[in-house]
GUZABA-461398 format. One record per atom (N, C-alpha, C): x, y, z. Coordinates in steps of 0.05 Angstrom, whole numbers, padded with zeros to 5 digits, always signed. Each point is the difference from the previous one (the first is absolute). Example, Ala and Ser with C-alpha at 12.3 -4.5 7.8 and 13.67 -1.06 7.14 Angstrom:
BEGIN
+00264-00114+00156 -00018+00024+00000 +00018+00024+00000 -00007+00021-00014 +00016+00024+00001 -00015+00022+00014 
***
This chain:
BEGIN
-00158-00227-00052 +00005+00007+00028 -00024-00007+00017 -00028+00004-00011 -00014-00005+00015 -00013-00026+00006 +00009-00017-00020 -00002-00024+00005 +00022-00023+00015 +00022+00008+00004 +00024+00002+00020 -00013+00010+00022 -00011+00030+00015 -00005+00008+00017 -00020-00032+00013 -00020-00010-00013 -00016-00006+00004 +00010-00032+00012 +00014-00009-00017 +00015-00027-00001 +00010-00005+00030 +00020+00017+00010 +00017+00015+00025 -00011-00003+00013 -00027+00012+00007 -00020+00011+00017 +00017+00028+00013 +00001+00014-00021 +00018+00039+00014 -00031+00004+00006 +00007+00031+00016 -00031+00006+00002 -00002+00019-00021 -00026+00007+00005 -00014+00015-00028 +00023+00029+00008 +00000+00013+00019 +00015+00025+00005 +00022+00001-00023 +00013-00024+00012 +00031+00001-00003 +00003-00010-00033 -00018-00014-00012 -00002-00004-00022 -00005+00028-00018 -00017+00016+00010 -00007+00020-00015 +00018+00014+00000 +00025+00009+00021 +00013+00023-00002 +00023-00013-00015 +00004-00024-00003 +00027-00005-00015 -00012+00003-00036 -00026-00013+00000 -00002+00003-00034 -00005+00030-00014 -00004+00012+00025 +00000+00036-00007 +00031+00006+00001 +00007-00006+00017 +00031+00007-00002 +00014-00013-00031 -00002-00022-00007 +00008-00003-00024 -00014+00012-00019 -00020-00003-00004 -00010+00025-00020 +00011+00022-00003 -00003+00011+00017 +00007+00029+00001 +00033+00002-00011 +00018-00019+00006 +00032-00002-00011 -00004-00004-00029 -00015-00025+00001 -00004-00010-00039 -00012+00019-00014 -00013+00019+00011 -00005+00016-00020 +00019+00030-00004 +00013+00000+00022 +00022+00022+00001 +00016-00015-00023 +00012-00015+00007 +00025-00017-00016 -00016+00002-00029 -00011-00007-00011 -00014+00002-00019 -00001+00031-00014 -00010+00020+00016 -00004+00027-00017 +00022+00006+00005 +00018+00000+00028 +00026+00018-00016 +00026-00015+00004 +00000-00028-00006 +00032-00006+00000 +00006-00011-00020 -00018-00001-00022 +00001+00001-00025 +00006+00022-00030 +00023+00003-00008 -00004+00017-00025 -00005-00009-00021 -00012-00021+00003 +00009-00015-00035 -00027-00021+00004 -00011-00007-00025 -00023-00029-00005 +00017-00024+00007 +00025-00004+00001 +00012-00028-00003 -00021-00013+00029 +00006-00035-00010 -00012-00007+00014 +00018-00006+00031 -00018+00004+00026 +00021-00008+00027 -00006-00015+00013 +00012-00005+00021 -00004-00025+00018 -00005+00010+00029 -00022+00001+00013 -00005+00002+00024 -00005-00029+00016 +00015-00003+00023 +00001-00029+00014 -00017+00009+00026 -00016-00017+00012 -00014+00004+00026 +00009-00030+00010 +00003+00003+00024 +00018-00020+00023 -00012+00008+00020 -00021-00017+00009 -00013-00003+00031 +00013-00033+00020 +00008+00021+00014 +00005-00020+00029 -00012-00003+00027 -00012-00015+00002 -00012+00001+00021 +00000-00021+00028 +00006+00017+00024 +00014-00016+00026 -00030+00003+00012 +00010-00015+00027 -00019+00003+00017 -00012+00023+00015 +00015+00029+00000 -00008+00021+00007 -00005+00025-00017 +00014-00013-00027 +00005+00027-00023 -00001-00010-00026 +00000+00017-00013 -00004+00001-00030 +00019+00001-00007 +00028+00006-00021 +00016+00014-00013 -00013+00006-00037 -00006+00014-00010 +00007+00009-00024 +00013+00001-00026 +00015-00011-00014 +00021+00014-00006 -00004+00005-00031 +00001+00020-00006 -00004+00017-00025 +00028+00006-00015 +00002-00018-00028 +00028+00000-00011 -00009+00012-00032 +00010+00027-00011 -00002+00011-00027 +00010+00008-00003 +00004+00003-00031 +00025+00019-00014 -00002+00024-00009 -00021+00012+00015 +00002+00030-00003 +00021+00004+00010 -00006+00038-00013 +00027+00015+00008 -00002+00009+00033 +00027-00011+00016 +00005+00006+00028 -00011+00018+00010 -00018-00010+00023 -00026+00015+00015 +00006-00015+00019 +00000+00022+00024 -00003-00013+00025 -00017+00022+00027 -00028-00017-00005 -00020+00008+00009 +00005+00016+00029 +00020-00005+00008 +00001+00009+00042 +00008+00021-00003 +00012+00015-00028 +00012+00020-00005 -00015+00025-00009 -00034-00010-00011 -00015+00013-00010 -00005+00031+00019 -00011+00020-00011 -00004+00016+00021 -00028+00005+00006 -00002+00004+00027 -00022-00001+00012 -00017+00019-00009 -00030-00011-00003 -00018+00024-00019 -00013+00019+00021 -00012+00020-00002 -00001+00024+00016 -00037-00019+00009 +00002-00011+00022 -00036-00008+00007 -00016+00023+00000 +00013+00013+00018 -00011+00031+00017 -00015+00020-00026 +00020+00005-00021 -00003+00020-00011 -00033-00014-00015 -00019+00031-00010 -00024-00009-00019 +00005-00014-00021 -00018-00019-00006 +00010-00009-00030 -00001+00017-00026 -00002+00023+00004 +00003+00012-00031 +00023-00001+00006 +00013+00010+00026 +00032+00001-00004 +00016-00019+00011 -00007-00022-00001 +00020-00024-00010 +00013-00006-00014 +00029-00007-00011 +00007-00006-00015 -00012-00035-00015 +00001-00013-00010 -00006-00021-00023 +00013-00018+00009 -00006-00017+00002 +00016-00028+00016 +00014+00002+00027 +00014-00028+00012 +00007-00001+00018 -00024-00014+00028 -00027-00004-00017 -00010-00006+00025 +00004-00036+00005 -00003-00017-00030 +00003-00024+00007 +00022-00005+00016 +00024+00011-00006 +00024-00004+00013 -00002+00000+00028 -00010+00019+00008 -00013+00008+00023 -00019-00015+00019 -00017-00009-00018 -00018-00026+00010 +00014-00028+00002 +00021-00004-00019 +00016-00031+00013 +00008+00004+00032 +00013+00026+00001 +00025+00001+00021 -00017+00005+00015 -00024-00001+00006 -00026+00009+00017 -00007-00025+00007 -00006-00022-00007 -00018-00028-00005 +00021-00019+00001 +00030-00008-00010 +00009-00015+00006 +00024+00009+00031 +00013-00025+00011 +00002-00001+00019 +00044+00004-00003 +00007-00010-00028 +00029+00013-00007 -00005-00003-00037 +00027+00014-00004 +00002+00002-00028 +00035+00005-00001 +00008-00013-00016 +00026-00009-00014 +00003+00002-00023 +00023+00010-00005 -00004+00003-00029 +00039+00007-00011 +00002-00016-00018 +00031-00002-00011 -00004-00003-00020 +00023+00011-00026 +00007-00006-00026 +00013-00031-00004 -00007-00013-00018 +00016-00018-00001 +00002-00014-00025 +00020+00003-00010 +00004-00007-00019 -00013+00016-00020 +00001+00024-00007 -00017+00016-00016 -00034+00000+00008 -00011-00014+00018 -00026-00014+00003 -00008+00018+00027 -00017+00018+00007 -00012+00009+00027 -00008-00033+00015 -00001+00006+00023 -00013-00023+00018 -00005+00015+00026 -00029-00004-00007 -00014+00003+00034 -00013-00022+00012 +00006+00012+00030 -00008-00030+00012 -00017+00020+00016 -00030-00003+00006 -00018+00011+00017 -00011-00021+00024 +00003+00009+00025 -00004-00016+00021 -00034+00005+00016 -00021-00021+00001 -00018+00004+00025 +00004-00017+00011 +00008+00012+00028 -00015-00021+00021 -00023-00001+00012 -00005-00032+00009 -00040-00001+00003 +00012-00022+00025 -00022-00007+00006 -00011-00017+00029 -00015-00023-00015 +00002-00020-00001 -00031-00019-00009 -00005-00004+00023 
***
């Protein structure tokens, strides 16, 4: 990604919040949309126009759809936080849309920034 960012000429901003934004999903998808060692297939699909990025994140974890997640308590102290929920939190924070459909047994998200060059 960051040698794509670089290729493009995105800016450093907009570069950083999308490869945090994927992180933060790849590693969700990873700890919990998995029950099993078999091996899976995660697909990454970047599109990129003249004003925007698109994303698109295709795996066969089990059906997750991030817009649905529930919002984590910011306010409250962190002893009493509950345990996750913040990456989720940080995409829908940093990117600009998020899409997301079953298809074909396969999650697909499509995460949108828009930038200025």
């Amino acid at each position: 990604m960051h040698a794509f960012g670089e290729q493009n000429g995105l800016p450093p901003d907009i570069l950083y919040m999308v490869k945090l934004s994927i992180e933060e999903l790849l590693t969700n998808t990873v700890s919990y949309g998995y029950s099993d060692q078999d091996a899976h297939t995660i697909e990454i699909q970047i599109d990129l126009k003249s004003d925007k990025l698109d994303v698109r994140i295709t795996d066969d974890a089990a059906a997750f759809d991030p817009r649905d997640a529930k919002e984590p308590d910011t306010k409250a102290a962190l002893k009493d936080r509950e345990v996750g929920g913040l990456g989720i939190h940080l995409v829908k924070g940093l990117m600009d849309g998020i899409e997301y459909r079953r298809e074909r047994g396969r999650n697909c998200l499509i995460l949108t920034k828009h930038f200025g060059r």
